[in-house]
N, C-alpha and C positions, 0 to 999 in steps of 0.2 A: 280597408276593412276595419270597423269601430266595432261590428257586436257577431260574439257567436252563441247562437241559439240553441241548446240543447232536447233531444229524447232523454229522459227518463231510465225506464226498463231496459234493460238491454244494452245501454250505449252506456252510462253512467256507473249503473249497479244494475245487481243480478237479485232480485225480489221475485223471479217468477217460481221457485218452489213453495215458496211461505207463501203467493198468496194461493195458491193451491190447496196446500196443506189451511189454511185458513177457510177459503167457501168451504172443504171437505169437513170441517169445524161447524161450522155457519148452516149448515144444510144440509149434511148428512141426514138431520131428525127429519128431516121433510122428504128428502128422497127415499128415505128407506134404510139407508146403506151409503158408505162413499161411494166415491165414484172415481175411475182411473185421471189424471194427468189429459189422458187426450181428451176423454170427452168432458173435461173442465174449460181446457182450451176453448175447443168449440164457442164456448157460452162468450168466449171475449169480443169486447167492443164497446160496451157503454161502461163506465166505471161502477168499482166495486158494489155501491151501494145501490144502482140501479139494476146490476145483475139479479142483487140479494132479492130486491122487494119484486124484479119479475116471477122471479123461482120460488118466493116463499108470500105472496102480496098478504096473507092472513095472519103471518107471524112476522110483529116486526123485532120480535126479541133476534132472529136472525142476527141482525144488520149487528147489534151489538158483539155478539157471538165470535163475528168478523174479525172486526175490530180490535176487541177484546184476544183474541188469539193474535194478531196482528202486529200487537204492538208486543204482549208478552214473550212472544219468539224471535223479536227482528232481529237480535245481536249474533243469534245462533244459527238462524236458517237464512238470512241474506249476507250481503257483502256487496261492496263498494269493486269494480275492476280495479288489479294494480296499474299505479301512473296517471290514475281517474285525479286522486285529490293531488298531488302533484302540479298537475294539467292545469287543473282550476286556477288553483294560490298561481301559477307562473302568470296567466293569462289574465290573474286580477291585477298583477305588479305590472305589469304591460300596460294597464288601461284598458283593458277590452271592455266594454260591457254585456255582462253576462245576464241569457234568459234561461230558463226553463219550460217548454210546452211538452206535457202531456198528456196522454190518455186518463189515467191514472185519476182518482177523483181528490178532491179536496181532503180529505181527512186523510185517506194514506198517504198521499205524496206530502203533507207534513210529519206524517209519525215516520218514516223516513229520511225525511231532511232534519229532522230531529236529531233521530235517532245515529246516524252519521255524522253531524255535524255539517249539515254543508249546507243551510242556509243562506247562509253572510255570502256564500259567493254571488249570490242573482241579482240581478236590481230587478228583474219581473217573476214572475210565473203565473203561465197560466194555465190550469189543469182542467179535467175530461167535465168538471160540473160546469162549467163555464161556457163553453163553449163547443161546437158537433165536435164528436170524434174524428181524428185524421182517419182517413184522408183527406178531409175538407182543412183549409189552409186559414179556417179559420182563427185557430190558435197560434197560428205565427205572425198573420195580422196584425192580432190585440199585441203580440208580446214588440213589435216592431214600435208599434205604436207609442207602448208605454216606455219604449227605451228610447223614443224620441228619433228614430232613425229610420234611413231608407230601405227598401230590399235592395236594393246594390251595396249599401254598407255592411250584409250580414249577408252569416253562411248557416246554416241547417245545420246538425250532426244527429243522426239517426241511427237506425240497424235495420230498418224494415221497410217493405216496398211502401207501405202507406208512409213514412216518415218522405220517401221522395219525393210521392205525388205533393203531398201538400207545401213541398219546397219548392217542385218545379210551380204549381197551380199560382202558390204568393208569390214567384217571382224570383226566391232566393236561390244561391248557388247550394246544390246538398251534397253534402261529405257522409261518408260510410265511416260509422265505425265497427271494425271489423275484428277486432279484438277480440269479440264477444263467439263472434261465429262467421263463417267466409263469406266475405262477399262477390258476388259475379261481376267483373265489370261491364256486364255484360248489359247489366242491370240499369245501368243510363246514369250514375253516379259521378258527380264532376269532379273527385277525389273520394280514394279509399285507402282509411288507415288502418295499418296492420296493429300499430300501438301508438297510444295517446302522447308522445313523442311527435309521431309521424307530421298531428295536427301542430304543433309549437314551431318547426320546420315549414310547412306549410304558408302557416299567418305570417310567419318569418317572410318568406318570399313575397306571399301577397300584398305585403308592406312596402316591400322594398321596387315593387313593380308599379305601385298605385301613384 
């Protein structure tokens, strides 16, 4: 095993209130009124800036709005899981090479990796402007690619049943990380980690087995 390929949301860091409280920022003037948590949800799948311009295509001050609220609250309304940056640094000192694919569109998955610091750990990223949204395995692809490596060399870590599909679809082994919320194993997941430890153990073996 040379490279482990990361989710974003969910797996990494917990950003899904702020960006909530953010479209609720972004578009409330267009709706009328906020709008609850679930039926924000609902709208997910194409990244932030394409939700914006669907829900508001006449107002692109919107998108700014976003953004603007986005970056001004990130310290306060998200957070990094514990043993996330831990995980990272041990797994750079090992040599692993590290990617990042997600959903998430170009502008916020940097004012996040900004905003945390955690950068310097990737050597790729590819995010939801680039390429379909998972479940299509298109963004593990490009990130395989650019890290110069096989799917047999790399493992998925995700939280969400689309995170699988597009790890079974390109090929890769996919790991749950379940730290965030439980996973089923029921769920077809070729490991699942209760804490980002779990995965350090894991690559540990897989090493020593290859």
């Amino acid at each position: 095993m040379r490279a482990v390929l990361f989710d974003l949301d969910g797996t990494l860091t917990d950003t899904l209130p702020l960006v909530i409280a953010a479209l609720n920022a972004a578009l409330a003037p267009v709706w009328g009124g906020p709008r609850t948590p679930d039926e924000i949800r609902r709208l997910f799948g194409p990244p932030e800036g394409q939700l914006i311009a669907a829900e508001a295509p006449s107002e692109p001050s919107a998108v700014e709005r976003f953004y603007g609220y986005y970056r001004a609250h990130h310290q306060r309304e998200a957070e990094v899981f514990p043993g996330v940056r831990e995980l990272l640094t041990t797994l750079v000192t090992r040599g692993f090479l590290l990617a990042l694919v997600t959903n998430k569109g170009h502008r916020s998955a940097m004012i996040t990796l900004e905003e945390f610091q955690m950068r310097h750990f990737f050597r790729a990223i590819v995010d939801g402007d680039e390429v379909k949204a998972k479940p299509s395995p298109e963004g593990i692809r490009l990130a395989l690619a650019r890290l110069e490596v096989t799917s047999e060399d790399a493992v998925y870590v995700g939280d969400m049943p689309s995170d699988l599909a597009a790890a079974r679809t390109a090929g890769v082994a996919a790991w749950a990380a379940a730290w965030n919320r439980p996973a089923d194993a029921s769920e077809g997941w070729d490991f699942i980690a209760s804490h980002p430890d779990d995965l350090l153990r894991r690559l540990a073996h897989e090493r020593l087995t290859t």
